[in-house]
Backbone bond lengths (Angstrom), bond angles and torsions (degrees), N, CA, C in turn:
res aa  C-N    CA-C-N  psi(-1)  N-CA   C-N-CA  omega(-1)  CA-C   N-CA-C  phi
1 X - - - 1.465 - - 1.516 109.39 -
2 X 1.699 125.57 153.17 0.530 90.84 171.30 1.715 90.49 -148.21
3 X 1.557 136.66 -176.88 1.105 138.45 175.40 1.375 136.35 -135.50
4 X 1.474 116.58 59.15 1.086 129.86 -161.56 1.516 125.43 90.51
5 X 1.348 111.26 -41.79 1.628 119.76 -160.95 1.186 100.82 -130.51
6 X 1.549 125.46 117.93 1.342 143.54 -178.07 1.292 110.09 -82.94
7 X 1.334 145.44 -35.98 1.060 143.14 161.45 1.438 131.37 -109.20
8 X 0.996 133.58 -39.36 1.649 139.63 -178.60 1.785 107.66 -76.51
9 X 0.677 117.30 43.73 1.069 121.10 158.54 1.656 142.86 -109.06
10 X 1.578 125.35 164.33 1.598 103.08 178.15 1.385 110.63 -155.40
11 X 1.211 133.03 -163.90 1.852 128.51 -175.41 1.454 76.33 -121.67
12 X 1.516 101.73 133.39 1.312 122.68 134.75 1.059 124.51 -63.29
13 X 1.843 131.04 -77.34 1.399 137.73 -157.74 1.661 87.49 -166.79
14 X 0.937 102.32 163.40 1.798 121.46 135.32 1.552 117.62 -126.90
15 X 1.836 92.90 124.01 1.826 101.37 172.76 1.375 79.19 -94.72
16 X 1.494 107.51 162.48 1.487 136.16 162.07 1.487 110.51 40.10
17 X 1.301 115.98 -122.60 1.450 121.97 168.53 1.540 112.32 -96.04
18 X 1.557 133.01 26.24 1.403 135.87 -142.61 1.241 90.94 -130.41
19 X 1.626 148.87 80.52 1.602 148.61 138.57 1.609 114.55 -23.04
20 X 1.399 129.20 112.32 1.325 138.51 -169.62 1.859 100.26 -108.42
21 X 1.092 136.05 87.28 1.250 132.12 158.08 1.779 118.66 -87.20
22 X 1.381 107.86 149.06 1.090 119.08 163.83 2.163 134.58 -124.48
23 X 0.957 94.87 155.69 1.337 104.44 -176.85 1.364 109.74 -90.36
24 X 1.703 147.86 -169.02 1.315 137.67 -166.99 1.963 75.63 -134.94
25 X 1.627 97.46 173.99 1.222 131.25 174.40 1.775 112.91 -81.21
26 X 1.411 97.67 -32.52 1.386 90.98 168.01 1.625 84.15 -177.08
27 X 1.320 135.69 163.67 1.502 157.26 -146.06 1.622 102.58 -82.90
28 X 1.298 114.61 -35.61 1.434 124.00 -169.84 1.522 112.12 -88.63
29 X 1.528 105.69 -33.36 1.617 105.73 177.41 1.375 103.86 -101.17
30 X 1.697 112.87 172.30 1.204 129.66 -169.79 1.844 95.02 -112.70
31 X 1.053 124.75 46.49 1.476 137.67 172.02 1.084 102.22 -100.93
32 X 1.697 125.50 110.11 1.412 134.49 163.28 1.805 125.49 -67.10
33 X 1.026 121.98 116.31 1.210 127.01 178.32 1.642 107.72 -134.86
34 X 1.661 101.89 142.58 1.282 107.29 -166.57 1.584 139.21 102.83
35 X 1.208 128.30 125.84 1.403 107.92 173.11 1.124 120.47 -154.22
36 X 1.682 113.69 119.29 1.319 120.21 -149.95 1.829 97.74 -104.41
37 X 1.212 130.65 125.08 1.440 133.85 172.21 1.193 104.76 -98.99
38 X 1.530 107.34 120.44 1.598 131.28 173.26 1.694 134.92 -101.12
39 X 1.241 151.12 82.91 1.411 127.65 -105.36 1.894 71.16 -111.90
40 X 1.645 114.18 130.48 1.695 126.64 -155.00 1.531 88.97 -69.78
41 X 1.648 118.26 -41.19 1.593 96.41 -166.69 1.842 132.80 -32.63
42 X 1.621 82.05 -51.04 1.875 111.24 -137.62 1.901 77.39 -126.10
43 X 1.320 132.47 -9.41 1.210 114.04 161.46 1.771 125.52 71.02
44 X 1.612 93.59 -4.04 1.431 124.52 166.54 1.781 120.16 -51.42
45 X 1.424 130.61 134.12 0.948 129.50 -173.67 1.941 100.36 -87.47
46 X 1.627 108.09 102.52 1.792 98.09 176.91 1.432 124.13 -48.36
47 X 1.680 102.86 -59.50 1.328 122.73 177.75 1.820 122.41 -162.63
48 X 1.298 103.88 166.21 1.649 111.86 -176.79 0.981 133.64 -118.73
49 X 1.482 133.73 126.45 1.647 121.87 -179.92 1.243 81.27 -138.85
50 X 1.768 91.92 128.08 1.809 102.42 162.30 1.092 118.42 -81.44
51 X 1.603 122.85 -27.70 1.629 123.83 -149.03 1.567 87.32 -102.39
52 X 0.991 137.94 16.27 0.944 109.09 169.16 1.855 119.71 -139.88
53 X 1.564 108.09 174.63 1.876 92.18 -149.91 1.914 76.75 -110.46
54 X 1.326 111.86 156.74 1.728 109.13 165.36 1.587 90.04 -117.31
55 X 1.600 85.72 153.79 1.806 141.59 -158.46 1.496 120.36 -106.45
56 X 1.203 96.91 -58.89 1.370 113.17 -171.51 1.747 118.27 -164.73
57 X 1.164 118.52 157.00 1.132 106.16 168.46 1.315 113.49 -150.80
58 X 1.599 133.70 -168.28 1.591 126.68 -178.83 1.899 79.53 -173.39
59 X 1.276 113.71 173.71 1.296 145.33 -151.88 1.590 97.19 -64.76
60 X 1.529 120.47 -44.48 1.650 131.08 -178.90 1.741 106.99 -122.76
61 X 1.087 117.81 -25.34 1.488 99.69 175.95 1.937 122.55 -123.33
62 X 1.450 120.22 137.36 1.161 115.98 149.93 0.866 123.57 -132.16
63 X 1.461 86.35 149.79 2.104 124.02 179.93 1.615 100.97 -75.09
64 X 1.297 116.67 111.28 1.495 129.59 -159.78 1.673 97.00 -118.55
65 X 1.721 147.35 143.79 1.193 139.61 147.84 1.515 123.46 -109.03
66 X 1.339 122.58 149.39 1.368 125.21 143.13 1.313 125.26 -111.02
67 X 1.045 121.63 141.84 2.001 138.57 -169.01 1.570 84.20 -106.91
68 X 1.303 103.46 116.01 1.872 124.97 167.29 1.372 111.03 -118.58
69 X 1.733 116.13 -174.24 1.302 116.55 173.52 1.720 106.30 -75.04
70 X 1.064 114.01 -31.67 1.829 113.00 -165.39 1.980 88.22 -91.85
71 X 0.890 133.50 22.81 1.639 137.99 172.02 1.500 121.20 97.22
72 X 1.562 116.22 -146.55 1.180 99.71 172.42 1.818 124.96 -105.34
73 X 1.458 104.34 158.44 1.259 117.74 -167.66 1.841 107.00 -102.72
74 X 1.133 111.33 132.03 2.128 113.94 167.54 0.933 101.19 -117.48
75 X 1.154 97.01 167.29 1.870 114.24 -153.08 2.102 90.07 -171.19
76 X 1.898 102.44 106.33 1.398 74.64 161.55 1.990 126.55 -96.64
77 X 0.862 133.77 132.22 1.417 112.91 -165.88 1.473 117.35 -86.05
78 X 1.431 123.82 -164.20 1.236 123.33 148.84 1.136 118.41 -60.31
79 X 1.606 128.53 170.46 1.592 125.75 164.70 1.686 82.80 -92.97
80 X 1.148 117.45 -49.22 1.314 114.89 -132.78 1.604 102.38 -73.94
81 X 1.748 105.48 -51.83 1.505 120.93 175.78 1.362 133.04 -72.42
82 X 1.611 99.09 -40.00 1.838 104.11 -166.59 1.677 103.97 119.39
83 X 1.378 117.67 -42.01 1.563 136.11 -156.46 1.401 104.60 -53.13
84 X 1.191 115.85 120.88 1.989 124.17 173.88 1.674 94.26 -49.60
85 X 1.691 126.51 100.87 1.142 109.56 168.97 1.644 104.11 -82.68
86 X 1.395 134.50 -1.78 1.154 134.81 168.86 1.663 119.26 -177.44
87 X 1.359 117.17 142.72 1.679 109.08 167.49 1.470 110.64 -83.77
88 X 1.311 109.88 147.30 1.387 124.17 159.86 1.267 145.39 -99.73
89 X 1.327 131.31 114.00 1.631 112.51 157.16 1.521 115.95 -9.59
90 X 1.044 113.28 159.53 1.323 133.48 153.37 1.477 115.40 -40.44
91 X 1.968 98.58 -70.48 1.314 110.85 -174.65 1.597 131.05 -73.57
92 X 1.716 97.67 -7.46 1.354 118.89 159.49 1.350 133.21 -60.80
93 X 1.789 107.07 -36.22 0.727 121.81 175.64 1.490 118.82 -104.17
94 X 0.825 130.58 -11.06 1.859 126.03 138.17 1.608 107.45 -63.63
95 X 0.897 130.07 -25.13 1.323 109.86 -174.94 1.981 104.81 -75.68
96 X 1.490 89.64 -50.48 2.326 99.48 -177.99 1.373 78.97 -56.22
97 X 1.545 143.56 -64.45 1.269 120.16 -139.94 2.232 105.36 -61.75
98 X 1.820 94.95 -42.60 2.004 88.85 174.99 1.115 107.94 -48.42
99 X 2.026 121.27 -52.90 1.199 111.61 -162.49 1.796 122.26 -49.99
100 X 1.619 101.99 -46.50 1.735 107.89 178.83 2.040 100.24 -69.17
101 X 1.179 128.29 -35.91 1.288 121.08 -166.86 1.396 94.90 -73.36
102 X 1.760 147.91 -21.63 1.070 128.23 156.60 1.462 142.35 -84.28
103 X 1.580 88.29 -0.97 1.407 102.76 -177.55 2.062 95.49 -76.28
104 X 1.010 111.95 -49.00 1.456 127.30 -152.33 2.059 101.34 -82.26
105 X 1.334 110.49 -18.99 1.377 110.02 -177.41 1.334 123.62 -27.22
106 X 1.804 96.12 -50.94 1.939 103.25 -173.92 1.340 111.12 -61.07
107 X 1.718 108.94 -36.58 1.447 99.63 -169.03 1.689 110.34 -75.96
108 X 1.364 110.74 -12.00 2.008 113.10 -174.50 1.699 95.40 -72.12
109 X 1.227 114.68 -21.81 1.628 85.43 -162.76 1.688 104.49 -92.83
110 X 1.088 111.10 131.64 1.320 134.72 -155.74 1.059 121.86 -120.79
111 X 1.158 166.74 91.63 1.817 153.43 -157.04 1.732 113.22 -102.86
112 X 1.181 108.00 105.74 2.012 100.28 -167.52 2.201 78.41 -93.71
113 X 1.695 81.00 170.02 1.592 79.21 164.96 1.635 124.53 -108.60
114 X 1.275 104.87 -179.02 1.686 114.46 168.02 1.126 144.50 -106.51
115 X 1.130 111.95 105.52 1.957 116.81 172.65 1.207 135.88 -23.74
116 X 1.543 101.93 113.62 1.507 102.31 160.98 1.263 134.00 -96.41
117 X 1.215 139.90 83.81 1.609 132.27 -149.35 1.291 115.17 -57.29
118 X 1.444 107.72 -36.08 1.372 96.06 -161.13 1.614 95.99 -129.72
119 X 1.403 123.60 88.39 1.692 122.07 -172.96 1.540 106.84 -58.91
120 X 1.017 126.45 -29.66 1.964 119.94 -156.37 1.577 82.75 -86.63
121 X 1.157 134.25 -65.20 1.484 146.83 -173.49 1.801 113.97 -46.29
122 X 0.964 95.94 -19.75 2.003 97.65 -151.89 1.717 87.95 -107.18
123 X 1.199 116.45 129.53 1.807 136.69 -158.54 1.427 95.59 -102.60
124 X 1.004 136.51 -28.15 1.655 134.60 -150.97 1.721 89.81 -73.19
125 X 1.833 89.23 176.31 1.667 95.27 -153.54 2.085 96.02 -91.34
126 X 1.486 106.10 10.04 1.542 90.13 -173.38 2.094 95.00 -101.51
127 X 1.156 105.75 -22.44 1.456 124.10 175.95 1.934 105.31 -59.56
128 X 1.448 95.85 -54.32 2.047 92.33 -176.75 1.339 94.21 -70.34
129 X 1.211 133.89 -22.19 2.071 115.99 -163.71 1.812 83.66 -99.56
130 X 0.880 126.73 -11.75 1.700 113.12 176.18 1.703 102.83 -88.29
131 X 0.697 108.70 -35.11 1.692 123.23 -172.59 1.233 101.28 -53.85
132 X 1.586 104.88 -54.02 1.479 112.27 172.17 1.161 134.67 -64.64
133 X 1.672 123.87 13.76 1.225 113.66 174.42 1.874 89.46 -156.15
134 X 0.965 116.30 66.05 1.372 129.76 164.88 1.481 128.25 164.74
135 X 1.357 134.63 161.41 1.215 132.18 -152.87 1.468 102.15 -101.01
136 X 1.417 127.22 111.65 1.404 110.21 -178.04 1.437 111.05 -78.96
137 X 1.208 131.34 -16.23 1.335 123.95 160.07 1.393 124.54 -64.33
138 X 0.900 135.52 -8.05 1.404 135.23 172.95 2.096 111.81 -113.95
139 X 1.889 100.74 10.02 1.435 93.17 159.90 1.171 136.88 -60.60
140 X 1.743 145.10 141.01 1.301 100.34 164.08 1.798 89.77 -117.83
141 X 1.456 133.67 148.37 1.453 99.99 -169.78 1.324 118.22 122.96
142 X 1.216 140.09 151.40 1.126 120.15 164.21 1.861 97.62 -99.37
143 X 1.489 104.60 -167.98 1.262 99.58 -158.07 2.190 86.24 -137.46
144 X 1.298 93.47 150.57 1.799 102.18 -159.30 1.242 100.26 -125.50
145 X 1.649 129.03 138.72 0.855 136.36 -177.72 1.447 131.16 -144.55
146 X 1.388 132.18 144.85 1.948 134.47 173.93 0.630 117.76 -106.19
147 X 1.449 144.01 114.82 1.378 128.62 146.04 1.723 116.90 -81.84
148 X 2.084 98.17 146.18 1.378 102.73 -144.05 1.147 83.03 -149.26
149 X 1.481 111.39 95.63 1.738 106.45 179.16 1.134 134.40 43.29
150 X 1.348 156.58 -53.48 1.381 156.66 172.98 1.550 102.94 -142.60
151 X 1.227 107.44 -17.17 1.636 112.85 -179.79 1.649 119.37 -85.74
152 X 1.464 138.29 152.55 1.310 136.01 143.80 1.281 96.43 -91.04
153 X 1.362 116.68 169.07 1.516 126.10 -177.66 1.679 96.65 -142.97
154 X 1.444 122.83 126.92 1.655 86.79 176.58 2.130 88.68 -155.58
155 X 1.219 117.67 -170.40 1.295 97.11 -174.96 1.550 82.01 -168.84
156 X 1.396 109.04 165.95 2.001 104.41 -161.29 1.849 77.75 -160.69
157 X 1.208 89.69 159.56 1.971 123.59 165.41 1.176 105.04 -107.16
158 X 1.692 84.62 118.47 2.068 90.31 178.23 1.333 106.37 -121.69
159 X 1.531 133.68 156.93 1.249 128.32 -176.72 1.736 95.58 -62.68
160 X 0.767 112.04 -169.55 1.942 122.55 -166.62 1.570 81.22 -146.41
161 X 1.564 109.62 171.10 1.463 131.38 -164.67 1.573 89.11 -96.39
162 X 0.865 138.88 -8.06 1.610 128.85 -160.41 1.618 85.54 -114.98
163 X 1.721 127.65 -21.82 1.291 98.96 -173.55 1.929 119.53 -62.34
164 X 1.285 106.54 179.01 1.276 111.22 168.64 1.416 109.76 -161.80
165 X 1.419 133.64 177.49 1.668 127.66 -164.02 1.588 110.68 -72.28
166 X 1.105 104.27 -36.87 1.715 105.02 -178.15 1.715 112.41 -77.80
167 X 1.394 111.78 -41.34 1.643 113.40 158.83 1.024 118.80 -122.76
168 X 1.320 122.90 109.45 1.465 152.59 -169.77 2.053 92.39 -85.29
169 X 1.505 102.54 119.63 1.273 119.47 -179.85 1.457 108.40 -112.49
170 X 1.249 128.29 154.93 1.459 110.96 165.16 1.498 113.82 -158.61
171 X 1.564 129.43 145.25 1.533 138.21 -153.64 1.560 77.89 -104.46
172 X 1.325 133.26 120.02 1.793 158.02 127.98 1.536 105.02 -31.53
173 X 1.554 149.22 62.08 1.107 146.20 177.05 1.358 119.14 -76.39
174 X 1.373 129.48 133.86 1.470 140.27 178.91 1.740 108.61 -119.16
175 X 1.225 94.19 118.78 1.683 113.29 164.01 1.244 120.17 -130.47
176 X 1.709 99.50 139.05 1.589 103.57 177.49 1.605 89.84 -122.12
177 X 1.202 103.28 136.00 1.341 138.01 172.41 1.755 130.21 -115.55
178 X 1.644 96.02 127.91 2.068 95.49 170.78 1.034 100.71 -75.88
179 X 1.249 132.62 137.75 1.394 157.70 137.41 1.329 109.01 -36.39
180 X 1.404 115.55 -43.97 1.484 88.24 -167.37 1.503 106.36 -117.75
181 X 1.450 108.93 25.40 1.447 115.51 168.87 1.510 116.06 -117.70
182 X 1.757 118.30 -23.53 0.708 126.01 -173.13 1.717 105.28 86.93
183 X 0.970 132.14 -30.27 1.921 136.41 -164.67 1.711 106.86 -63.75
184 X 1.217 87.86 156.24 1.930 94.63 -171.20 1.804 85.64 -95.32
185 X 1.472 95.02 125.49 1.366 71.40 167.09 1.434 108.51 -118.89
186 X 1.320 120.25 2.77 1.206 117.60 170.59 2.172 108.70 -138.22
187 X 0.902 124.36 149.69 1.432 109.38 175.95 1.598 103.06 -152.42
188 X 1.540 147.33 143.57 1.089 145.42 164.64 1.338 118.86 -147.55
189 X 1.457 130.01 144.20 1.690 107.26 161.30 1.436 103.20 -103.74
190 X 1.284 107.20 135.80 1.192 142.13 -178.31 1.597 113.40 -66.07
191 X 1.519 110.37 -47.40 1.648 105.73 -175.95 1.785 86.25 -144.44
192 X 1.281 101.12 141.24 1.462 110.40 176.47 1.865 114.88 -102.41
193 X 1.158 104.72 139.05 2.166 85.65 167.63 1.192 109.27 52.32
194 X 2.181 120.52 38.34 1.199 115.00 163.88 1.454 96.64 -69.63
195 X 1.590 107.58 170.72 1.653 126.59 170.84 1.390 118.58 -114.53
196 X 1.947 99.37 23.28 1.409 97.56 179.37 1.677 100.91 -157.22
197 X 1.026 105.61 -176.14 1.881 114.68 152.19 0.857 135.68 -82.37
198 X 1.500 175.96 174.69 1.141 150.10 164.07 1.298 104.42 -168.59
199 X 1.555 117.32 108.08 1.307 122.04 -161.20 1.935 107.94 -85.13
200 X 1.421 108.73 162.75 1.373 133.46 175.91 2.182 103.91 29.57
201 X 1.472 76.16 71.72 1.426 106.12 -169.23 1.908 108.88 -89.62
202 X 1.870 108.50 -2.61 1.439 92.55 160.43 1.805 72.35 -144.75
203 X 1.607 90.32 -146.20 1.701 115.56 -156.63 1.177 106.94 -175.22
204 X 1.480 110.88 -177.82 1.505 119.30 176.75 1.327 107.04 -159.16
205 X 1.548 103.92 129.52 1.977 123.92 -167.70 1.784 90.37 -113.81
206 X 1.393 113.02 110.65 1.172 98.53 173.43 1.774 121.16 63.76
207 X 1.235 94.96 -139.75 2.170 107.48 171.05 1.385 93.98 -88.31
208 X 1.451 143.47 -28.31 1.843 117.64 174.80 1.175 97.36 -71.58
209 X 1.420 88.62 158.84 1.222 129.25 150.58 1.480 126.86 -125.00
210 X 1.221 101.20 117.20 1.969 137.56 -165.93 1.645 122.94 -98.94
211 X 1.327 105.48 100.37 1.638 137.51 173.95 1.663 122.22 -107.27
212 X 1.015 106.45 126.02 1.596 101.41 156.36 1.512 112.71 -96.00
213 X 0.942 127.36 147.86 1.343 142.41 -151.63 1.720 102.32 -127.16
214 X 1.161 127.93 124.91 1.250 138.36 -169.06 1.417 96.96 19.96
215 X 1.137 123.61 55.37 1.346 124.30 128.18 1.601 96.34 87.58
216 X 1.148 118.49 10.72 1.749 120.58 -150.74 1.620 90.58 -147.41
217 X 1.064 145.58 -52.88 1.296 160.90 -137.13 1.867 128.97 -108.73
218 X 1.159 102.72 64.84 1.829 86.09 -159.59 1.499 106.38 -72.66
219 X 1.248 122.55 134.46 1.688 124.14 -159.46 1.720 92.91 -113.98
220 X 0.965 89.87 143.47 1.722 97.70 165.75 1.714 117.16 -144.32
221 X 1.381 111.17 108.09 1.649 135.25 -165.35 1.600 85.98 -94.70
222 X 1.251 119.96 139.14 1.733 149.58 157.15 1.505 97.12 -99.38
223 X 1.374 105.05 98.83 0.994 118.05 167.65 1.821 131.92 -78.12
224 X 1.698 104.22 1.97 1.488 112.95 172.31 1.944 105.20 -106.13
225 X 1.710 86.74 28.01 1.432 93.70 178.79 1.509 110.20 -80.81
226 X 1.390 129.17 140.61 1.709 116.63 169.70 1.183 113.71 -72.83
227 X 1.140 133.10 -25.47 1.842 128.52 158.16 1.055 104.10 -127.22
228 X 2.176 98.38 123.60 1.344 113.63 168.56 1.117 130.76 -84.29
229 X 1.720 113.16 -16.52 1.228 131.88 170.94 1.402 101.57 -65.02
Protein backbone atom coordinates (compact mmCIF):
# COMPACT_ATOMS: atom_id res chain seq x y z
CA UNK A 1 0.00 0.00 0.00
CA UNK A 2 0.88 2.97 -0.42
CA UNK A 3 -0.09 6.87 0.41
CA UNK A 4 1.14 9.37 -1.63
CA UNK A 5 4.87 9.25 -0.56
CA UNK A 6 7.11 6.40 -1.57
CA UNK A 7 9.83 7.13 0.53
CA UNK A 8 9.70 9.77 3.35
CA UNK A 9 7.67 8.29 5.34
CA UNK A 10 7.43 6.49 9.03
CA UNK A 11 5.13 4.52 11.82
CA UNK A 12 4.06 6.41 14.48
CA UNK A 13 2.20 3.77 16.78
CA UNK A 14 -0.69 1.55 16.35
CA UNK A 15 -3.77 2.17 18.89
CA UNK A 16 -6.19 -0.71 18.58
CA UNK A 17 -6.68 -1.80 15.05
CA UNK A 18 -5.75 2.03 13.84
CA UNK A 19 -1.90 2.21 11.97
CA UNK A 20 -0.67 5.98 12.57
CA UNK A 21 2.05 6.87 9.88
CA UNK A 22 3.77 9.97 9.30
CA UNK A 23 5.36 12.09 6.64
CA UNK A 24 8.58 14.56 7.52
CA UNK A 25 8.53 18.49 7.43
CA UNK A 26 10.79 18.46 4.69
CA UNK A 27 13.18 15.27 3.35
CA UNK A 28 16.40 16.51 5.04
CA UNK A 29 15.03 16.90 8.61
CA UNK A 30 13.73 14.34 10.96
CA UNK A 31 10.57 16.72 11.85
CA UNK A 32 7.34 14.71 11.65
CA UNK A 33 4.45 16.32 10.01
CA UNK A 34 1.23 14.78 9.10
CA UNK A 35 -0.93 11.94 10.00
CA UNK A 36 -2.09 9.41 7.90
CA UNK A 37 -4.65 6.62 9.67
CA UNK A 38 -4.47 3.20 8.15
CA UNK A 39 -7.15 0.68 9.48
CA UNK A 40 -4.24 -2.84 9.75
CA UNK A 41 -7.03 -5.26 8.61
CA UNK A 42 -8.00 -4.18 4.98
CA UNK A 43 -4.84 -1.78 4.89
CA UNK A 44 -7.30 1.03 3.89
CA UNK A 45 -6.35 4.69 4.31
CA UNK A 46 -9.33 5.97 7.26
CA UNK A 47 -8.38 9.55 7.12
CA UNK A 48 -5.78 12.61 6.64
CA UNK A 49 -4.47 15.63 8.31
CA UNK A 50 -1.47 17.26 6.90
CA UNK A 51 -1.16 20.20 9.28
CA UNK A 52 -0.96 18.43 11.85
CA UNK A 53 2.03 16.32 13.82
CA UNK A 54 0.64 13.07 16.21
CA UNK A 55 1.64 12.81 20.00
CA UNK A 56 0.14 10.16 21.39
CA UNK A 57 -2.46 7.87 21.02
CA UNK A 58 -4.75 5.05 22.95
CA UNK A 59 -7.49 2.72 21.36
CA UNK A 60 -10.31 5.92 20.82
CA UNK A 61 -8.41 9.05 21.34
CA UNK A 62 -5.46 11.17 19.81
CA UNK A 63 -3.36 13.83 21.22
CA UNK A 64 -2.53 15.55 17.80
CA UNK A 65 -0.07 19.13 17.67
CA UNK A 66 0.45 22.20 15.64
CA UNK A 67 3.74 24.53 16.03
CA UNK A 68 2.39 28.28 15.10
CA UNK A 69 3.76 31.77 15.50
CA UNK A 70 1.98 32.34 19.11
CA UNK A 71 3.51 28.43 20.00
CA UNK A 72 2.14 25.23 20.19
CA UNK A 73 -1.46 24.21 19.56
CA UNK A 74 -3.43 20.38 20.91
CA UNK A 75 -6.08 19.16 19.42
CA UNK A 76 -7.48 15.76 20.73
CA UNK A 77 -9.01 14.04 17.59
CA UNK A 78 -11.08 11.16 16.72
CA UNK A 79 -9.29 7.71 16.45
CA UNK A 80 -11.78 6.67 14.22
CA UNK A 81 -12.43 9.99 11.92
CA UNK A 82 -9.60 12.59 12.23
CA UNK A 83 -12.43 15.21 13.71
CA UNK A 84 -10.97 17.94 16.42
CA UNK A 85 -13.19 16.35 19.21
CA UNK A 86 -11.63 19.30 21.24
CA UNK A 87 -8.53 21.87 21.65
CA UNK A 88 -6.37 21.79 24.52
CA UNK A 89 -4.36 23.72 26.93
CA UNK A 90 -1.03 22.88 27.03
CA UNK A 91 -1.51 21.52 30.52
CA UNK A 92 -4.46 19.56 29.27
CA UNK A 93 -2.59 18.11 27.11
CA UNK A 94 0.27 16.86 29.27
CA UNK A 95 -2.06 15.70 31.50
CA UNK A 96 -4.24 13.09 28.31
CA UNK A 97 -0.71 12.58 27.17
CA UNK A 98 0.27 10.92 31.41
CA UNK A 99 -3.16 9.63 31.35
CA UNK A 100 -2.53 7.39 27.81
CA UNK A 101 1.45 7.07 28.81
CA UNK A 102 0.08 5.18 31.96
CA UNK A 103 -2.38 3.38 30.49
CA UNK A 104 0.20 1.79 27.88
CA UNK A 105 3.33 1.25 30.47
CA UNK A 106 2.81 -2.72 30.68
CA UNK A 107 2.74 -2.99 27.10
CA UNK A 108 6.38 -0.58 26.67
CA UNK A 109 8.33 -2.88 28.67
CA UNK A 110 9.90 -5.05 26.27
CA UNK A 111 13.15 -7.25 26.77
CA UNK A 112 15.32 -7.52 23.23
CA UNK A 113 18.34 -9.85 23.72
CA UNK A 114 22.25 -9.80 24.01
CA UNK A 115 25.18 -10.62 21.91
CA UNK A 116 27.60 -12.96 22.03
CA UNK A 117 30.26 -12.28 19.41
CA UNK A 118 32.32 -14.75 19.77
CA UNK A 119 30.36 -18.26 21.07
CA UNK A 120 33.51 -20.87 20.93
CA UNK A 121 35.69 -18.12 22.85
CA UNK A 122 33.14 -16.66 25.46
CA UNK A 123 33.28 -19.03 29.01
CA UNK A 124 30.15 -17.64 30.72
CA UNK A 125 27.42 -20.09 31.82
CA UNK A 126 24.75 -18.91 28.94
CA UNK A 127 27.67 -19.58 26.14
CA UNK A 128 28.38 -23.61 27.55
CA UNK A 129 24.31 -24.36 27.54
CA UNK A 130 24.24 -22.70 23.90
CA UNK A 131 27.25 -24.61 22.82
CA UNK A 132 25.30 -27.43 23.74
CA UNK A 133 22.77 -27.31 21.33
CA UNK A 134 24.35 -25.95 18.15
CA UNK A 135 27.30 -26.23 15.88
CA UNK A 136 29.69 -23.39 16.32
CA UNK A 137 31.29 -24.17 13.18
CA UNK A 138 28.58 -23.68 11.03
CA UNK A 139 27.78 -20.04 12.91
CA UNK A 140 27.83 -17.21 10.82
CA UNK A 141 26.98 -14.16 13.28
CA UNK A 142 27.09 -13.75 16.58
CA UNK A 143 24.45 -15.49 18.48
CA UNK A 144 21.72 -13.42 21.05
CA UNK A 145 20.25 -14.37 23.99
CA UNK A 146 17.30 -13.91 27.30
CA UNK A 147 17.20 -15.12 30.21
CA UNK A 148 13.49 -15.66 31.33
CA UNK A 149 12.96 -17.16 34.60
CA UNK A 150 14.09 -20.77 34.39
CA UNK A 151 14.47 -20.43 30.64
CA UNK A 152 17.56 -19.17 28.23
CA UNK A 153 16.09 -18.04 25.05
CA UNK A 154 18.77 -17.57 22.38
CA UNK A 155 18.68 -17.86 18.44
CA UNK A 156 22.04 -18.23 16.07
CA UNK A 157 22.69 -18.00 11.97
CA UNK A 158 23.41 -21.22 10.52
CA UNK A 159 24.66 -21.87 7.03
CA UNK A 160 21.37 -23.47 5.29
CA UNK A 161 21.86 -26.58 2.84
CA UNK A 162 21.44 -24.42 -0.26
CA UNK A 163 24.35 -22.21 1.02
CA UNK A 164 27.59 -22.31 -0.96
CA UNK A 165 31.02 -20.00 -0.90
CA UNK A 166 30.01 -17.43 -3.41
CA UNK A 167 26.30 -17.16 -1.80
CA UNK A 168 26.38 -17.56 1.70
CA UNK A 169 22.63 -18.56 2.83
CA UNK A 170 21.66 -18.93 6.33
CA UNK A 171 18.58 -20.79 8.56
CA UNK A 172 17.73 -17.86 11.70
CA UNK A 173 17.15 -20.73 14.49
CA UNK A 174 15.28 -20.10 17.87
CA UNK A 175 15.64 -22.21 21.03
CA UNK A 176 14.24 -22.03 24.34
CA UNK A 177 15.95 -23.95 26.79
CA UNK A 178 15.69 -25.16 30.91
CA UNK A 179 18.56 -24.13 32.53
CA UNK A 180 18.47 -26.42 34.89
CA UNK A 181 17.73 -29.42 32.80
CA UNK A 182 19.47 -28.49 29.97
CA UNK A 183 16.14 -29.84 27.51
CA UNK A 184 14.97 -27.92 24.38
CA UNK A 185 11.83 -27.27 25.15
CA UNK A 186 10.95 -25.36 22.39
CA UNK A 187 13.20 -24.89 19.02
CA UNK A 188 12.13 -23.30 15.44
CA UNK A 189 13.76 -21.50 12.47
CA UNK A 190 12.25 -18.50 12.06
CA UNK A 191 13.52 -17.43 8.44
CA UNK A 192 15.03 -19.99 6.10
CA UNK A 193 17.72 -19.03 3.01
CA UNK A 194 18.09 -15.50 4.63
CA UNK A 195 20.92 -13.53 2.51
CA UNK A 196 21.90 -11.78 5.55
CA UNK A 197 22.09 -11.48 9.47
CA UNK A 198 19.60 -9.76 11.03
CA UNK A 199 20.00 -8.78 14.49
CA UNK A 200 17.43 -8.97 17.69
CA UNK A 201 15.10 -10.89 15.51
CA UNK A 202 12.58 -11.86 18.59
CA UNK A 203 11.86 -10.26 22.21
CA UNK A 204 9.95 -10.67 25.20
CA UNK A 205 6.37 -8.87 26.30
CA UNK A 206 5.88 -9.98 29.69
CA UNK A 207 5.78 -14.31 29.78
CA UNK A 208 5.48 -14.24 25.58
CA UNK A 209 7.70 -14.64 23.63
CA UNK A 210 7.45 -12.62 20.13
CA UNK A 211 8.79 -13.71 16.51
CA UNK A 212 7.91 -13.02 13.11
CA UNK A 213 8.14 -16.01 11.26
CA UNK A 214 9.26 -15.94 7.60
CA UNK A 215 9.18 -12.56 7.70
CA UNK A 216 5.23 -12.59 7.28
CA UNK A 217 4.09 -14.10 10.62
CA UNK A 218 4.39 -12.41 14.09
CA UNK A 219 4.18 -15.50 16.59
CA UNK A 220 3.62 -15.09 20.13
CA UNK A 221 4.68 -18.37 22.51
CA UNK A 222 3.39 -18.16 26.48
CA UNK A 223 6.08 -19.28 27.84
CA UNK A 224 4.30 -20.20 31.47
CA UNK A 225 2.67 -22.61 29.07
CA UNK A 226 3.20 -26.53 30.19
CA UNK A 227 3.69 -27.46 26.50
CA UNK A 228 5.69 -25.28 24.36
CA UNK A 229 5.65 -27.54 21.62
Amino acid sequence: ATFGEQWWMGIEAVCGETLFLHKYATPNMPGHKGIIAVAVASGKQLWLNEELTFEFGADDVVLASRNTIQGFQFFQLDVHTGTSVQELSAAEAKSLREKINSDFDALSEVATPTPILELAEDSSEHAIVIRDHCDARELVGPVEFLEHNNVLIFNYHQRSSSSTEEHVKVNNILKVVDRRSGIILFDTIMNMDSTSVVPETFFMQGNMLMYVHERTTLTAIDLTSTSLQ
